[in-house]
VEXLOFI-888042 format. One record per residue: residue in three letters; x, y, z negated of N, C-alpha, C in turn. Coordinates in steps of 0.05 Angstrom, whole numbers, plus 5000, padded with zeros to 4 digits. Each point is the difference from the previous one (the first is absolute). Layout:
REM VEXLOFI-888042
ALAXYZXYZXYZ...
***
This chain:
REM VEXLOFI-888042
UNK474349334669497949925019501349835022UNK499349804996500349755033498349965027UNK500650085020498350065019501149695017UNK497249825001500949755021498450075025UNK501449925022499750065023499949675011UNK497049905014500449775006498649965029UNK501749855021499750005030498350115017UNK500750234991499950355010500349975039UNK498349985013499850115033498150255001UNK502050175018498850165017500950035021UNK497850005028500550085020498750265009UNK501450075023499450255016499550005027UNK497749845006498849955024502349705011UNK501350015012502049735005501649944983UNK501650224987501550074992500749914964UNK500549744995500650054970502450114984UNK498350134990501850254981501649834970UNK498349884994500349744982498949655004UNK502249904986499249725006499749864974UNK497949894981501449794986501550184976UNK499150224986502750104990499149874963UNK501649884992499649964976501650144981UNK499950254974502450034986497750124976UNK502649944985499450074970502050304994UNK497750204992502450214990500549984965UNK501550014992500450014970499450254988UNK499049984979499250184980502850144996UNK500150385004502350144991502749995022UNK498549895023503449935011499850165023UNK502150125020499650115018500949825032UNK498149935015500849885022499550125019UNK501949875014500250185036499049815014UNK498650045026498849865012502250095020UNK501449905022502250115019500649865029UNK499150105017501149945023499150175024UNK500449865019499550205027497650095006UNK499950225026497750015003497549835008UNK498149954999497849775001500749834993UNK500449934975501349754978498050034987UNK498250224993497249864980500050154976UNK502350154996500750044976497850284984UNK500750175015498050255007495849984999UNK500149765015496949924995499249834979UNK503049884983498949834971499750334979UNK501650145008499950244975497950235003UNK498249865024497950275002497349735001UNK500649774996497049774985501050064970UNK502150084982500549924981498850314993UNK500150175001498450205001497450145008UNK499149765015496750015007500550225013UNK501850085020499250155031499149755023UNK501449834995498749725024499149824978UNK498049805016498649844991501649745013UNK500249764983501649745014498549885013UNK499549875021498149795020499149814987UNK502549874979499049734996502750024968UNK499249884978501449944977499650174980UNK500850094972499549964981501650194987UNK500050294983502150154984498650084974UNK501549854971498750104978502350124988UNK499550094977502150244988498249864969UNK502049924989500449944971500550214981UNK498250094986500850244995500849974964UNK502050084991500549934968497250064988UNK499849924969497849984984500250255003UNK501250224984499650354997499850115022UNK499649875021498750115036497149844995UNK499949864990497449915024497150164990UNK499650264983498050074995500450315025UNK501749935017500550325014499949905031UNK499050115028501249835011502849995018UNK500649855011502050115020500850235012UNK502550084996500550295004502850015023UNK499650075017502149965025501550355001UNK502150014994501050165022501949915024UNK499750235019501249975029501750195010UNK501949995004502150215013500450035021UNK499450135026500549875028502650115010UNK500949935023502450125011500250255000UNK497950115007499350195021499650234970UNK499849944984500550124967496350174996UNK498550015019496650024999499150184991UNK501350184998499250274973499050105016UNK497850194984497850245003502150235009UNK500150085019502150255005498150294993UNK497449984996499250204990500050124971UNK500649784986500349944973502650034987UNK499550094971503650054992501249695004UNK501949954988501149874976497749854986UNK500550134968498149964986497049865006UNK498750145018498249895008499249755017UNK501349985009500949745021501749784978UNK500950014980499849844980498449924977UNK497750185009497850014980498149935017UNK499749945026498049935012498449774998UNK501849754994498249824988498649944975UNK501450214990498250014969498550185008UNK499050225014497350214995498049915022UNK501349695018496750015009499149694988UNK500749974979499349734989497150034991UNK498349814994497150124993500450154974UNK497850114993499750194980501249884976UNK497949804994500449774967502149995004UNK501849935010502949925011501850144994UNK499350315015502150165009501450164969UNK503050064999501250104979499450244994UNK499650154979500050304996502650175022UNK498850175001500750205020503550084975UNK499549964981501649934982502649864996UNK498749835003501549745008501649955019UNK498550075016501049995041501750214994UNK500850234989502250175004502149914987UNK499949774971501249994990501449755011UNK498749915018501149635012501950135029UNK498450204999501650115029502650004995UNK501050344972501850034993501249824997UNK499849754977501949765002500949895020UNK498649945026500449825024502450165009UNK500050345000502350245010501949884997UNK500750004962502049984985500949735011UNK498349735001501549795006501049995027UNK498950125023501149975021501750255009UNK501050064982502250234995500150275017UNK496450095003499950195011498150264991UNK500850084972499050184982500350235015UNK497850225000500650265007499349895022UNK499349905018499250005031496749885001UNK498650044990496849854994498750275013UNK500050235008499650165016501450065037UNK501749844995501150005036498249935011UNK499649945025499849845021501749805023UNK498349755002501149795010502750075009UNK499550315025501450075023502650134988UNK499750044970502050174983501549814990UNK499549745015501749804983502749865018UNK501249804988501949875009498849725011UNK501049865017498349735006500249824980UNK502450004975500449724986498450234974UNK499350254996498750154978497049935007UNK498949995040497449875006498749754986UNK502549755003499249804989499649944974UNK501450104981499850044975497850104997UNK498350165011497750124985497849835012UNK500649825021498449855005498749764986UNK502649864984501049894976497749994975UNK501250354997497350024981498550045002UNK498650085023496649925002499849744995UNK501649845018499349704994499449864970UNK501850194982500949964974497650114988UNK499350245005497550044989497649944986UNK499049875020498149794987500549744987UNK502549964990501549744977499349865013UNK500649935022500249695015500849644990UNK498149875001501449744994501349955029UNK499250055025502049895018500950305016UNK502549925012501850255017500349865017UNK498750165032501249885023500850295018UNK502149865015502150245009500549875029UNK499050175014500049975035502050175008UNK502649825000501750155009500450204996UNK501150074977500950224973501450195012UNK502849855009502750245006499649915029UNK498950035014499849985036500550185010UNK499350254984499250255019502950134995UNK501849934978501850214988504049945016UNK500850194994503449945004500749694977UNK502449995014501349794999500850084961UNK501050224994501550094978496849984980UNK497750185008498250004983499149754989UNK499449865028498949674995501049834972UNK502849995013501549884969499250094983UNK500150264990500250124966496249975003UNK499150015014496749944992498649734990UNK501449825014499749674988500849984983UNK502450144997501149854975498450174971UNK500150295011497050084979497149844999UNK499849925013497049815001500749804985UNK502549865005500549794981499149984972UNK500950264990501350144975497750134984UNK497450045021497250004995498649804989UNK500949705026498449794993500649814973UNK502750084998501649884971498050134972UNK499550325005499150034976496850045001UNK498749975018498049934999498549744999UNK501249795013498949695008497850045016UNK500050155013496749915025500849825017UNK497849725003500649915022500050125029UNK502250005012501050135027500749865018UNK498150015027500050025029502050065019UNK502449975018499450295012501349785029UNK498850195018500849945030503050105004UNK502549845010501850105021500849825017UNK501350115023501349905022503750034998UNK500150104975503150074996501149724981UNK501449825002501249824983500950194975UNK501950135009501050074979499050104979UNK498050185011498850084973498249804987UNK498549775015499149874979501549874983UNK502949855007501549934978500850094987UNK500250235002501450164987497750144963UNK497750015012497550034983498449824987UNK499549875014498449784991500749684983UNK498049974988500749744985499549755011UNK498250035026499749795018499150065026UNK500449885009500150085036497349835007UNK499650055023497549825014501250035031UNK501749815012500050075026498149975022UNK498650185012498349905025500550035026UNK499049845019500749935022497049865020UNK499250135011496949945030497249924982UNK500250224970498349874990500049774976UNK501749944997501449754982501750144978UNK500249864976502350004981501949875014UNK502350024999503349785007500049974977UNK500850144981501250044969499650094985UNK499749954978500450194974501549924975UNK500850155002502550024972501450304988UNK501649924978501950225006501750135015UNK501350294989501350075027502749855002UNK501349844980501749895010499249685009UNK497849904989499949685022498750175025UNK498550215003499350015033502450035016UNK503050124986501550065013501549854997UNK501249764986501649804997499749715007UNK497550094998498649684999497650025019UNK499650095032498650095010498849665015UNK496950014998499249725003499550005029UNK499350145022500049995028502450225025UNK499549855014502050225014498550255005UNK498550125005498650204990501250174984UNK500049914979500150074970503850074999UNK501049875013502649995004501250255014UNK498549965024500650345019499350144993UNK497350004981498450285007502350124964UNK500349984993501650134973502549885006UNK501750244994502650025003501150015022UNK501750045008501849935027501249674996UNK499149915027501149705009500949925024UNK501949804998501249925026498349825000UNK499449845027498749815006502249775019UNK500849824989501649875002499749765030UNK498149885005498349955017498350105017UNK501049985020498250165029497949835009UNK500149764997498449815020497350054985UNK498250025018496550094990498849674985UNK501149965011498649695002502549844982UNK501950024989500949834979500049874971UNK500049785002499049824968500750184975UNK500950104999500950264984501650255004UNK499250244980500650295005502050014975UNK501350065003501750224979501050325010UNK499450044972501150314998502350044975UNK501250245006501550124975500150345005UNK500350074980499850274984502950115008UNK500450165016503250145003502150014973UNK498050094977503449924976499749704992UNK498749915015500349584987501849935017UNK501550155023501949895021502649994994UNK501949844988502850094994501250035019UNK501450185003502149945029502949994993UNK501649875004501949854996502250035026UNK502749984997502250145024501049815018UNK499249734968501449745026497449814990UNK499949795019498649824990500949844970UNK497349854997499749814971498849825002UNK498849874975498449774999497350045000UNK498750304991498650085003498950305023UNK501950075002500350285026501649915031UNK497949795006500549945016498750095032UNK498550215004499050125020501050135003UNK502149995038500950324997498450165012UNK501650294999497650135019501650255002UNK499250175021502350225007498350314993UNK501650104992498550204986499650285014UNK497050105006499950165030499850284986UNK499449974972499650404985501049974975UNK501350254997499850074972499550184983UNK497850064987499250284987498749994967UNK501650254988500650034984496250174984UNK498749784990496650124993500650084961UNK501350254992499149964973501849854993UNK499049884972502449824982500449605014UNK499050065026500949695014500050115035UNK501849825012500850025022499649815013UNK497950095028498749815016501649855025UNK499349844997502149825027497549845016UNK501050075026497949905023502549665013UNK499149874998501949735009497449915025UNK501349765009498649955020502649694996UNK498349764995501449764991500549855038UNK500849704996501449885018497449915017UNK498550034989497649865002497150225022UNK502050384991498850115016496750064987UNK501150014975497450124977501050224989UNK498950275012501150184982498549954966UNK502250184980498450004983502150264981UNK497450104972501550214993501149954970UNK502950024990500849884974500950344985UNK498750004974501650204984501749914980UNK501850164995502249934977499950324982UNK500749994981501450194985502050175009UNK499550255003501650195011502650134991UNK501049804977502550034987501149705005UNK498949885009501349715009502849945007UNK500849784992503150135003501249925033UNK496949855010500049995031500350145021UNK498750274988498550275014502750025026UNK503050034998501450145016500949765023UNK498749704993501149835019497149995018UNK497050034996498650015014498650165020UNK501349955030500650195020497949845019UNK498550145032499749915008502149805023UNK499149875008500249695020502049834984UNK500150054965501549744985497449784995UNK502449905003498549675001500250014955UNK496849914987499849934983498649724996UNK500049944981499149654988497650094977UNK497549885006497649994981499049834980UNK500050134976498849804981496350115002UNK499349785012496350064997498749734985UNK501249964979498949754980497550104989UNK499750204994497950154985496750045029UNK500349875014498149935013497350004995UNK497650115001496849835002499949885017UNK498749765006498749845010497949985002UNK498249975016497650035011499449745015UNK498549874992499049705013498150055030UNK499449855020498650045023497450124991UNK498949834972497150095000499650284993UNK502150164983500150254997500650115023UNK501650005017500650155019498450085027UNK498049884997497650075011498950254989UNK501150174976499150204993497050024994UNK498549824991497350044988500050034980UNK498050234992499550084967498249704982UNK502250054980499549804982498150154983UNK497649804991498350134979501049914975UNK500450284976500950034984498250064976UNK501549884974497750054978501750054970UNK499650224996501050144976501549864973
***
């Protein structure tokens, strides 16, 4: 199923929530919509779900030939994981199947037997009698999952899935969702404000920013090949190479795109004196501060065979060839309208 999305506004009294948003989701693929707070992203995934209505533009959903005698079937996951706390388990994953209309609804049969499966796949057999409160927060979301799952969804949208959870659960939960969406193919939604996890998940990114697309791509052109400065800061860590607000061009670089070098060269020719040094994990961070009176932050490899000559107030030499560039008209930071 292909859901086109075409110059989509909503406002909120002054306030536009969206501008202009044009995108195409692909049939089977999972995208992230991703950025900060009031970037838009959150009010495209609750029009795409018919909780809001758009002001002004256009959303159809293409549905394959062996869909189109059924109709659209949404599930939704929210952060907040939404469950019936009066309700088991079991039942709170059976809830959208037992209030479906009658003609509709599955044998009481059925519904035990779709339940059981949903257990087994979300790897929580023997617990369809707990309660919510008997649970774990990343065991919460999972059962949230399968409600969603329940009613065989052609689309999955996920409002900020792992928001609510630890740092350790989060991980092993995405990457289970992944591992879901692989063997299922539902086209999938989901809201975050975390980079990492959308690259880390997703097959294409949607960056937003005051209402606007900046970008869309994959997670490595959003991250390699980032088309605004926007798009540049807001994912990954970056130095910003240029201070002046107002200059014909911006560049940035990425802390491991910085070589640092002991003497000068033909290319490591910026020096710069080096004000920290700390040791993060398998790379070691260096705080410099160049001639020029730009701090900036460079990582290297923490087996480097540099590691024991880089001390603070040595003077080092920079290779920053690996540069973006950013033209004046970009650096005005206006969202570019983007199209799938």
């Amino acid at each position: 199923m292909t859901i086109q999305i075409e110059h989509v506004h909503k406002m909120y009294g002054k306030f536009a929530a969206l501008r202009d948003v044009t995108l195409e989701i692909k049939s089977g693929e999972m995208l992230a919509l991703l950025g900060p707070s009031g970037s838009g992203k959150t009010t495209l995934l609750r029009i795409l779900g018919g909780l809001e209505a758009a002001d002004v533009g256009h959303i159809q959903a293409d549905l394959a030939e062996h869909e189109r005698k059924e109709a659209l079937r949404i599930g939704f996951v929210f952060q907040n994981y939404a469950l019936f706390r009066h309700m088991t388990v079991a039942d709170n994953i059976a809830f959208g199947l037992s209030v479906q209309p009658r003609r509709k609804r599955p044998s009481r049969a059925e519904i035990k037997e779709r339940v059981a499966n949903l257990l087994h796949f979300i790897q929580l057999e023997g617990l369809g009698d707990r309660y919510p409160s008997q649970l774990s927060g990343g065991q919460r979301q999972r059962v949230a999952l399968a409600r969603a799952l329940a009613i065989e969804p052609n689309l999955l949208l996920l409002d900020e899935p792992f928001g609510a959870l630890d740092a350790k659960v989060r991980h092993e939960l995405r990457r289970w969702v992944r591992r879901v969406h692989d063997e299922l193919k539902i086209t999938t939604v989901f809201v975050t404000h975390d980079q990492e996890e959308a690259l880390e998940i997703a097959d294409r990114v949607v960056v937003m920013n005051k209402g606007q697309i900046e970008q869309i791509g994959s997670p490595t052109e959003v991250y390699h090949e980032p088309a605004t400065p926007f798009v540049c800061e807001f994912i990954g860590k970056t130095n910003r190479l240029d201070l002046h607000e107002h200059a014909a061009q911006i560049r940035f670089i990425r802390p491991h795109e910085v070589d640092v070098q002991l003497r000068p060269s033909g290319t490591a020719s910026e020096a710069a004196v080096i004000q920290k040094v700390q040791t993060t994990g398998p790379f070691i961070t260096i705080e410099v501060v160049t001639k020029k009176e730009v701090p900036l932050e460079v990582h290297i490899a923490a087996d480097s065979r540099l590691t024991h000559e880089l001390v603070p107030g040595k003077v080092v030499w920079l290779d920053m060839q690996k540069a973006k560039v950013f033209g004046e008209e970009q650096s005005e930071a206006q969202p570019t309208s983007a199209y799938a």
